[in-house]
C-alpha positions in Angstrom: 5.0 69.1 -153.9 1.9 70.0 -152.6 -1.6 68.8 -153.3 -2.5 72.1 -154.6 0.7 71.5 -156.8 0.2 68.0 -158.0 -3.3 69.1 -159.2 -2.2 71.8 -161.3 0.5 69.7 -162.6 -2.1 67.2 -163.4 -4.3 68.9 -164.7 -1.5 70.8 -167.1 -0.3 67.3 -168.2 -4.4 66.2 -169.0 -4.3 69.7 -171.1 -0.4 68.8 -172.7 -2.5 65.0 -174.1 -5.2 66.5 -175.3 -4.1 69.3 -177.3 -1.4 66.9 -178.9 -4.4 64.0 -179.2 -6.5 66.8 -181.0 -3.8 67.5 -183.5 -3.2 64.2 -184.1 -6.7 63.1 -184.7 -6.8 66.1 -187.2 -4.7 64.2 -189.3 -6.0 61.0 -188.7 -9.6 62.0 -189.5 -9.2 63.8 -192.4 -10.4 67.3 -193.0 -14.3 66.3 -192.5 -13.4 65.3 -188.8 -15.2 62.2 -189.3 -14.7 58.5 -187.9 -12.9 56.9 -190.5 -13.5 53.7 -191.7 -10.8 52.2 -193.7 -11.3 50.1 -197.3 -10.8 46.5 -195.9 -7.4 45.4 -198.1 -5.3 42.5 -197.4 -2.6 44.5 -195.8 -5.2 47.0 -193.5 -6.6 43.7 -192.3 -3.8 41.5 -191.4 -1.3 44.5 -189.7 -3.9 44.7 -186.8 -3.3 40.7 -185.9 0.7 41.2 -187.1 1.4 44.2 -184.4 1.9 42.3 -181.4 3.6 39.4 -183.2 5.7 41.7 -184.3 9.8 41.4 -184.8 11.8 44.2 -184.1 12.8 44.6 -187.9 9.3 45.5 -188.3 8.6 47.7 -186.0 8.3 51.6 -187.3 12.2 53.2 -186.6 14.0 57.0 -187.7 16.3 55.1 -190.5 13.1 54.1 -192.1 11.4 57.3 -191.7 14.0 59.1 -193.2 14.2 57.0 -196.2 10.1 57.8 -196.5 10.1 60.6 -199.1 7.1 63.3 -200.4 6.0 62.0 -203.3 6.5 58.6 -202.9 3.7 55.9 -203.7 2.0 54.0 -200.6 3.3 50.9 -201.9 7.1 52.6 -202.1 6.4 53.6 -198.4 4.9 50.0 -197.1 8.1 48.4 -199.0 9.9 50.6 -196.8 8.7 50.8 -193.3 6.8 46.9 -193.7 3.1 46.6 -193.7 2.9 44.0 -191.0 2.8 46.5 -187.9 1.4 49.8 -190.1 -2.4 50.7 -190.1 -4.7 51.9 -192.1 -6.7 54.6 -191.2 -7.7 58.5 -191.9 -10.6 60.4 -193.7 -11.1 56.9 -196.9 -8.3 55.2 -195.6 -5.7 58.1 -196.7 -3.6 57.6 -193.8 -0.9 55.5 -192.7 0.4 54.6 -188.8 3.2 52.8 -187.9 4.3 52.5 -184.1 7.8 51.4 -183.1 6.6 48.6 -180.6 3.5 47.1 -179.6 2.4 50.1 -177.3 1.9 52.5 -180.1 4.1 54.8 -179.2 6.8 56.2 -180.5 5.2 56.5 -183.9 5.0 58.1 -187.7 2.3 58.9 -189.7 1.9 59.2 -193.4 -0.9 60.9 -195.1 -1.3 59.8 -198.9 -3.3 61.7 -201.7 -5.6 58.7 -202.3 -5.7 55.4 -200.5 -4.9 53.1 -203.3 -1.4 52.2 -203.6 -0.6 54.7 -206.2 -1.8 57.3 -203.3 1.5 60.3 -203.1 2.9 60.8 -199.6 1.7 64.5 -198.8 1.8 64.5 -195.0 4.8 62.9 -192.9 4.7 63.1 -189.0 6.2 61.5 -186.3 6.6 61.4 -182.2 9.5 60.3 -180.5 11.5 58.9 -183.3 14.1 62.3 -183.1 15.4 63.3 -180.8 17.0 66.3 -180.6 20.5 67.4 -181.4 21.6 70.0 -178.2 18.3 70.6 -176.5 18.8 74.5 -174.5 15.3 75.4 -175.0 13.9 77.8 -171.5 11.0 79.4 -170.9 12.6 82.9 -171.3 13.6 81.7 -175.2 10.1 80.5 -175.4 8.2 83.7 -174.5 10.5 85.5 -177.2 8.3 83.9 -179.5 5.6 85.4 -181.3 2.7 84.9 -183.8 3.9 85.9 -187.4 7.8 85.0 -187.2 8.8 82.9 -189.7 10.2 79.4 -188.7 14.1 80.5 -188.9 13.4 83.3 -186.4 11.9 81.2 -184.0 14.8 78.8 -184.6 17.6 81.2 -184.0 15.6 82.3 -180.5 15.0 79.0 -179.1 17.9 77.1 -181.0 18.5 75.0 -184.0 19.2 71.8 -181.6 16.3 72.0 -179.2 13.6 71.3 -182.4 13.3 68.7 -184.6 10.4 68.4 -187.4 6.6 67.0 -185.8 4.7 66.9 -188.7 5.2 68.5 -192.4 2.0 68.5 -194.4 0.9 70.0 -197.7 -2.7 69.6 -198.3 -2.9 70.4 -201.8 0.3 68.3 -203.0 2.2 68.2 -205.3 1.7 72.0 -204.5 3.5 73.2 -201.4 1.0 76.3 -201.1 -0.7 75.9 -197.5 2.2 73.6 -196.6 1.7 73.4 -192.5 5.1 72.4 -190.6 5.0 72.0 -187.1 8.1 71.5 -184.7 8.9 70.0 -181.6 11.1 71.6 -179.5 12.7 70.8 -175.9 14.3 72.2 -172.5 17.7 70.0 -171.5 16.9 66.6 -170.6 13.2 67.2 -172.2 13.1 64.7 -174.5 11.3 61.5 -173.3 9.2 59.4 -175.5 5.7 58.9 -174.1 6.2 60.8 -171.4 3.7 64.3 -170.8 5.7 65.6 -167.7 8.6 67.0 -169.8 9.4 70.3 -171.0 8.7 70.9 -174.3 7.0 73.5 -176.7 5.3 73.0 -180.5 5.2 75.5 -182.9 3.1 75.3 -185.9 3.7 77.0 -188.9 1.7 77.9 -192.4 3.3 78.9 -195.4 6.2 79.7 -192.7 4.3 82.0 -190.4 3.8 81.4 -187.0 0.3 80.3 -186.2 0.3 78.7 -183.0 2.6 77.6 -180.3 2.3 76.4 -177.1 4.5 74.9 -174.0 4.6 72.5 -171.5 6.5 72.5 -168.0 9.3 74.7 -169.1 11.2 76.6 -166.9 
């Protein structure tokens, strides 16, 4: 590879972490964009210290994610997923974040509708937990794509087994009207946890319209 080449690479793989870092700290902050400062609870203020003591049962994995339902209380979700390695954070403490090991990542994220424990899961997200089924997803599939399909025509272009499910959110829950759903999908061999120098493309979706999409290293 070049010099030329490694710069361009580099310089694509600064642009892959912080488009994804932008989209994440959407969530995170909360729709005012603002730092958020959590309400100090017994839980937010012991998971910081628990994280890197840690056992492997508590660490964040996909069986408990999928048991992690819409609708389901905060406390339902921490008797679930454990609140020793989860934190607090998000616009009032509305949010939720629970790695899989000490270095943060893989992750999920939960948005509630209030940040008592009574709070209704309205926004579920993860990274790295699925993977998917038969990746196949090419650069050719990808620029078949456009703004304005709906999510099953994008799916039957660039294949049912490259994607699996980023982020589902519906701001206004228990109504699904605005629901955002965002997918991540991959080239063969793509998938790799924590690693930007993979192929890969997101598609976000709104109501089940295209809105956005975007791709990394594919080929």
């Amino acid at each position: 590879m070049t010099k030329a080449a490694g710069r361009a690479r580099g310089l694509r793989k600064l642009g892959r972490a912080a488009a994804m870092a932008t989209a994440v700290a959407g969530m995170l902050l909360g729709s005012a964009g603002v730092s958020s400062a959590a309400p100090e609870s017994s839980t937010a203020q012991s998971s910081s210290t628990a994280r890197d003591s840690g056992t492997a049962q508590e660490w964040m994995t996909r069986a408990k994610l999928d048991q992690v339902q819409f609708g389901m209380t905060r406390q339902q979700v921490l008797d679930i997923v454990g609140a020793q390695t989860c934190e607090t954070g998000g616009k009032l403490g509305h949010n939720l974040h629970c790695p899989s090991q000490p270095s943060g990542s893989p992750y999920a994220l939960f948005e509630f509708t209030g940040a008592g424990l009574d709070g209704l899961v309205k926004t579920k997200m993860q990274d790295g937990l699925i993977p998917p089924a038969t990746p196949t997803l090419t650069l050719s599939k990808y620029n078949q794509t456009a703004l304005g399909m709906s999510k099953a025509e994008v799916l039957a272009i660039v294949g049912q087994g490259s994607c699996v499910p980023w982020s589902e959110m519906y701001p206004a829950y228990p109504s699904t009207a605005g629901g955002t759903i965002a997918l991540a999908c991959y080239e063969v061999g793509g998938f790799d946890p924590g690693k930007l120098g993979t192929g890969s493309a997101y598609f976000w979706f709104t109501d089940d319209v295209l809105e956005y999409s975007r791709e990394w290293y594919l080929d």
